[in-house]
C-alpha positions in Angstrom: -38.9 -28.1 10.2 -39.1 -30.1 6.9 -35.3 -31.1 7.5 -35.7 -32.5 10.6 -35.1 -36.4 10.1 -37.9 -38.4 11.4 -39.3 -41.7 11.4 -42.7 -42.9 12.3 -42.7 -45.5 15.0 -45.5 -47.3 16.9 -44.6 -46.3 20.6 -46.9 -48.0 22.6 -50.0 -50.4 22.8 -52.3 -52.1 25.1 -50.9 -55.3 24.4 -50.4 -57.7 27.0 -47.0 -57.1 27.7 -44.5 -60.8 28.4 -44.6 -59.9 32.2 -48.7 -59.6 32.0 -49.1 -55.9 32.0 -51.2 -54.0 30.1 -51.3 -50.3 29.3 -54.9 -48.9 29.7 -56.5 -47.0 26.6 -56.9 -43.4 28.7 -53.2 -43.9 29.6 -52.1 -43.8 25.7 -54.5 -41.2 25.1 -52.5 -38.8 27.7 -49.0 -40.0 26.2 -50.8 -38.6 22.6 -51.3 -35.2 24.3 -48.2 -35.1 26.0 -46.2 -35.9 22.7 -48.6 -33.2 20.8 -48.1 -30.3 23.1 -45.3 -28.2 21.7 -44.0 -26.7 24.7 -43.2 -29.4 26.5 -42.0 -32.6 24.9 -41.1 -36.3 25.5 -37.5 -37.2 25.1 -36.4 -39.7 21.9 -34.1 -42.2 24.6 -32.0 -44.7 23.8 -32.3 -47.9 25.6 -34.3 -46.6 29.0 -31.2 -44.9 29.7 -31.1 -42.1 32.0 -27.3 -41.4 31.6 -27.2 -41.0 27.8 -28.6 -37.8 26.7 -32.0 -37.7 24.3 -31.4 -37.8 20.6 -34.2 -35.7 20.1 -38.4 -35.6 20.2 -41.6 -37.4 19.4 -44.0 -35.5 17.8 -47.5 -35.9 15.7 -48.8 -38.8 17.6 -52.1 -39.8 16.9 -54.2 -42.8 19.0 -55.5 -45.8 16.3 -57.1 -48.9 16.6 -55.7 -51.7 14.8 -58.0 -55.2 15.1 -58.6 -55.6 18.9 -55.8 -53.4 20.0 -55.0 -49.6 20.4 -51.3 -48.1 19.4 -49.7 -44.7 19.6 -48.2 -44.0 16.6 -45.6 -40.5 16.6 -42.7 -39.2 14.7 -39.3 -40.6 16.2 -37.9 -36.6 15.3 -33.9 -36.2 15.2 -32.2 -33.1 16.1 -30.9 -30.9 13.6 -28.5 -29.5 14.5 -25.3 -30.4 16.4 -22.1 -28.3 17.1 -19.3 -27.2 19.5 -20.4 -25.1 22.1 -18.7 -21.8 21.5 -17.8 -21.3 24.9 -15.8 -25.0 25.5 -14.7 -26.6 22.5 -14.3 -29.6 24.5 -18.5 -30.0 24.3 -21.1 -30.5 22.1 -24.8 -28.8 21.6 -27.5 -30.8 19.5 -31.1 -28.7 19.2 -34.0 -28.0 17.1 -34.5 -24.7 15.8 -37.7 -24.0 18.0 -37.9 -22.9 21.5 -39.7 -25.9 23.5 -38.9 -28.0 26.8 -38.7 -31.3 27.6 -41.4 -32.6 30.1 -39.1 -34.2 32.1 -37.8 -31.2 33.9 -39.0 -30.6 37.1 -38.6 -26.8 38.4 -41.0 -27.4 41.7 -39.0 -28.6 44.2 -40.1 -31.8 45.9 -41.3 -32.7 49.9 -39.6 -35.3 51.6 -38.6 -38.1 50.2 -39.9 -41.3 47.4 -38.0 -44.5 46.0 -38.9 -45.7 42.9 -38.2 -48.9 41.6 -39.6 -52.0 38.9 -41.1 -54.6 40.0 -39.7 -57.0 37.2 -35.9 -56.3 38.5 -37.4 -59.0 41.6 -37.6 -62.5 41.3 -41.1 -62.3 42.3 -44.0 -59.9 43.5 -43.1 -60.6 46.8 -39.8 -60.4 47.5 -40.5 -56.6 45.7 -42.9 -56.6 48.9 -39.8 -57.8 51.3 -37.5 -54.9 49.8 -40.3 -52.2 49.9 -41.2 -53.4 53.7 -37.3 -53.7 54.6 -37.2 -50.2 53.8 -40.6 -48.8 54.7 -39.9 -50.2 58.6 -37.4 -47.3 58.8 -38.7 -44.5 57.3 -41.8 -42.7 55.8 -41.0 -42.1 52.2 -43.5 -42.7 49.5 -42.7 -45.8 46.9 -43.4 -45.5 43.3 -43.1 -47.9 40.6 -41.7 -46.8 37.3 -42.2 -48.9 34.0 -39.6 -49.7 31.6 -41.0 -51.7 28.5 -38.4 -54.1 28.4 -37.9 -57.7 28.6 -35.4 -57.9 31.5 -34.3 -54.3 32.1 -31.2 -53.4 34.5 -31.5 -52.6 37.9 -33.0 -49.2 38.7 -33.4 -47.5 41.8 -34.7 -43.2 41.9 -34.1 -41.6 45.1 -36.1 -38.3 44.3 -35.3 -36.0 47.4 -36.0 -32.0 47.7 -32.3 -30.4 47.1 -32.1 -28.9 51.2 -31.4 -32.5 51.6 -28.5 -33.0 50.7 -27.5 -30.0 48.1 -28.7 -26.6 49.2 -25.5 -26.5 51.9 -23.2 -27.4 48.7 -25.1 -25.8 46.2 -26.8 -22.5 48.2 -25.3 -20.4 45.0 -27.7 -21.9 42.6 -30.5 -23.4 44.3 -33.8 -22.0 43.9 -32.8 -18.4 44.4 -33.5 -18.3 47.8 -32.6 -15.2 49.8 -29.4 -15.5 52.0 -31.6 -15.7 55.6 -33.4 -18.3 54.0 -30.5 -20.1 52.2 -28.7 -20.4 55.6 -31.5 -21.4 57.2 -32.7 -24.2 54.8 -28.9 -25.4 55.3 -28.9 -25.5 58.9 -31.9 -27.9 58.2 -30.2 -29.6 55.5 -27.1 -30.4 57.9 -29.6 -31.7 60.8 -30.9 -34.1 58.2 -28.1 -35.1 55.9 -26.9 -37.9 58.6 -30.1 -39.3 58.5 -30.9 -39.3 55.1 -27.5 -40.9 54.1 -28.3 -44.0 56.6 -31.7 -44.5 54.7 -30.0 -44.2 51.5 -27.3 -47.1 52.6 -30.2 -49.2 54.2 -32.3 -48.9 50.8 -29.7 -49.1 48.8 -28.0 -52.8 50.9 -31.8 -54.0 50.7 -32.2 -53.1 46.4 -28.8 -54.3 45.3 -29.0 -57.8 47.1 -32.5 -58.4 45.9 -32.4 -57.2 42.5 -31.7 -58.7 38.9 -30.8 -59.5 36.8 -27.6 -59.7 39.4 -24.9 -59.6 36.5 -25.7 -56.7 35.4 -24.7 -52.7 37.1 -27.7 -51.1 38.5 -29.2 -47.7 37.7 -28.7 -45.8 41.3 -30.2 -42.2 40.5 -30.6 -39.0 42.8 -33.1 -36.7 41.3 -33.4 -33.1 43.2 -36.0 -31.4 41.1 -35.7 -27.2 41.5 -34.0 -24.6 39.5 -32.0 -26.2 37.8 -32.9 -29.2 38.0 -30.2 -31.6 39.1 -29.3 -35.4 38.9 -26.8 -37.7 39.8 -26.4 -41.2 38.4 -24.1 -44.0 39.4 -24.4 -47.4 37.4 -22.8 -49.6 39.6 -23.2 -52.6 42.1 -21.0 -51.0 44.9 -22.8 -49.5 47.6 -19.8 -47.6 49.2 -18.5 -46.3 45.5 -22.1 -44.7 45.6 -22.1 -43.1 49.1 -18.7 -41.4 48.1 -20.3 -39.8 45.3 -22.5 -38.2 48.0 -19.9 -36.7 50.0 -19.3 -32.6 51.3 -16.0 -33.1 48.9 -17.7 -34.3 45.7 -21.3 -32.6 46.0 -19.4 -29.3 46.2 -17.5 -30.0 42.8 -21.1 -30.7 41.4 -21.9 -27.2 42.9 -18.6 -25.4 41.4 -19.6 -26.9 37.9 -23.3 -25.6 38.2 -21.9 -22.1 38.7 -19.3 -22.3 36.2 -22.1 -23.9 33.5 -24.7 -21.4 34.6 -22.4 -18.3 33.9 -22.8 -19.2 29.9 -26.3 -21.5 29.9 -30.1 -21.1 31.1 -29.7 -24.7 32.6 -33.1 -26.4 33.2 -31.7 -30.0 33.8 -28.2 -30.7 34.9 -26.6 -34.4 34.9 -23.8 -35.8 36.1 -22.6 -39.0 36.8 -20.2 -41.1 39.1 -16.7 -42.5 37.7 -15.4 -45.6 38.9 -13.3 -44.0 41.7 -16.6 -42.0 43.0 -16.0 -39.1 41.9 -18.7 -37.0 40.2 -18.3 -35.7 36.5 -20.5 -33.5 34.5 -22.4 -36.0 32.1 -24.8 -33.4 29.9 -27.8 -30.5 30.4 -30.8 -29.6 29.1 -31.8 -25.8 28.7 -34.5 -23.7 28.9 -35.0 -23.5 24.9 -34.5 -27.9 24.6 -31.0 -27.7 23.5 -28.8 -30.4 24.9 -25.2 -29.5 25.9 -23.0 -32.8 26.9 -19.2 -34.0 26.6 -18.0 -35.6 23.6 -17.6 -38.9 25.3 -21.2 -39.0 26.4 -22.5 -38.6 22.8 -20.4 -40.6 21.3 -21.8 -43.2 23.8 -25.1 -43.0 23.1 -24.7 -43.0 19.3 -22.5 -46.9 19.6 -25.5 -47.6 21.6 -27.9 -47.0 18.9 -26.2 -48.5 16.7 -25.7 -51.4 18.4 -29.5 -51.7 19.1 -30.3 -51.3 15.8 -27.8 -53.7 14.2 -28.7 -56.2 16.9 -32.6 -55.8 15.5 -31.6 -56.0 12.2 -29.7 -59.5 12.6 -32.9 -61.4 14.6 -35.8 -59.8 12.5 -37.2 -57.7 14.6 -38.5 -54.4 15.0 -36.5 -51.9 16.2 -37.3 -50.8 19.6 -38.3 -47.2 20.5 -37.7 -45.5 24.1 -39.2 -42.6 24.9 -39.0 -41.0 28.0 -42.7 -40.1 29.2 -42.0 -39.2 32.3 -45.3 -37.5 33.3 -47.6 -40.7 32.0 -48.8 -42.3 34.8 -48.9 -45.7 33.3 -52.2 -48.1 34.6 -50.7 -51.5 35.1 -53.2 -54.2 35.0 -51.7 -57.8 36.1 -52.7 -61.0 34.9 
């Protein structure tokens, strides 16, 4: 473990954020026990981004006062290791050499359906109200507000569904292990629903991307189907009907062919993928059970010219370079002012 490269980073406070929030003090105190438990870890992210795989791990946090103010300070830890994945040369595996997971996998499947968005991707608080009601007049689903400690951060919609949605008909090899009375039951359900779940999808989804900014930017459309494995689907696009055609019988059962193919060689805990510019869905990169991370060269490559473009940009104005972890898990106390 001595080789692992590392940096120590401050990686959150209770500063009073430039939008007014405020992170309370039991909040960090869960974020240091999340980042100290060695089975399950928070992610080392680059830039909030979903799509681009983790570059490794925080670890060693400890909660410290400094003045006023209380900061989480944790080791920013690299992978390792990183090589082709004997099985397709065409992809690459980065991992530590411990056994751990990252606590962002979900194996429980969910109920029903939630949307979560940011409230600073609004203009104002309420016209975040005016898309939330929009939808909410509808549909029951639950709302949920996600926090990305950023300055103006892109676009970013989570439809988190259980995978009989819109999956287990497409997918019944490698969902959940159910047996084959329940399978074909679960996807008789899932075909009753699938028309109505795809015109609150395309009612949510007209409401986000005409209220949402900043409005030059793509947004972040995710589908998240916790279960075993785990399974997500990003878009980052501004196109509505691109997104939808992701979704179809034709694409989600390549997405299903790949998870059997994958799942042949891999334990997969987490599996990405993400939608081209023509719709179509392509495998973007896994987690598995032990915390490796398996991906296509393409997607490494751009997550590494992301770093580096974060880190040069800091460099030129003098300022600290910026950490993102993903603590999914911390349920962050947001105090307005």
């Amino acid at each position: 473990m001595d080789n692992i490269r590392k940096n120590r980073a401050i990686v959150s406070t209770n500063h009073i954020d430039n939008h007014g929030d405020q992170i309370s003090i039991e909040v960090l105190e869960q974020m240091v026990h999340l980042i100290n438990d060695s089975q399950q870890r928070i992610r080392l992210g680059t830039d909030h981004r979903r799509d681009l795989p983790p570059k490794g791990r925080l670890e060693n946090a400890v909660l410290r006062k400094d003045g006023d103010d209380y900061l989480v300070e944790a080791d920013l830890c690299e992978f390792e290791n990183i090589e082709p994945v004997d099985w397709d040369k065409t992809l690459l595996k980065e991992s530590f050499l411990d056994s751990f997971q990252f606590v962002e996998v979900e194996k429980e499947s969910c109920d029903g359906i939630s949307i979560s968005i940011d409230v600073h991707n609004f203009k104002s608080i309420d016209d975040y109200n005016n898309c939330i009601n929009s939808i909410e007049n509808n549909e029951n689903i639950r709302f949920e507000e996600h926090v990305r400690k950023a300055l103006l951060p892109d676009p970013e919609i989570v439809f988190q569904l259980a995978q009989s949605y819109l999956l287990c008909h497409f997918l019944k090899p490698v969902v959940c292990k159910l047996g084959e009375k329940l399978a074909d039951s679960t996807t008789d359900y899932a075909l009753k629903e699938s028309k109505r779940v795809m015109n609150m999808i395309n009612s949510a989804l007209r409401e986000f991307l005409f209220r949402c900014i900043p409005s030059t930017r793509p947004a972040n459309i995710i589908f998240d189907y916790p279960g075993t494995p785990h399974i997500e689907l990003i878009a980052r696009t501004r196109d509505k009907d691109l997104v939808l055609n992701a979704l179809n019988s034709h694409q989600l059962s390549k997405v299903g062919k790949k998870i059997t193919d994958l799942s042949k060689h891999i334990n997969i805990a987490k599996v990405q993928f993400v939608s081209t510019n023509k719709g179509k869905c392509i495998f973007n990169y896994l987690l598995t059970d032990n915390g490796e991370v398996i991906g296509t060269k393409t997607v490494f490559k751009k997550r590494d010219k992301k770093i580096e473009m974060i880190n040069r940009n800091a460099i030129r104005l003098g300022r600290p370079i910026a950490v993102s972890c993903g603590a999914t898990g911390v349920i962050t106390d947001r105090k307005k002012f």
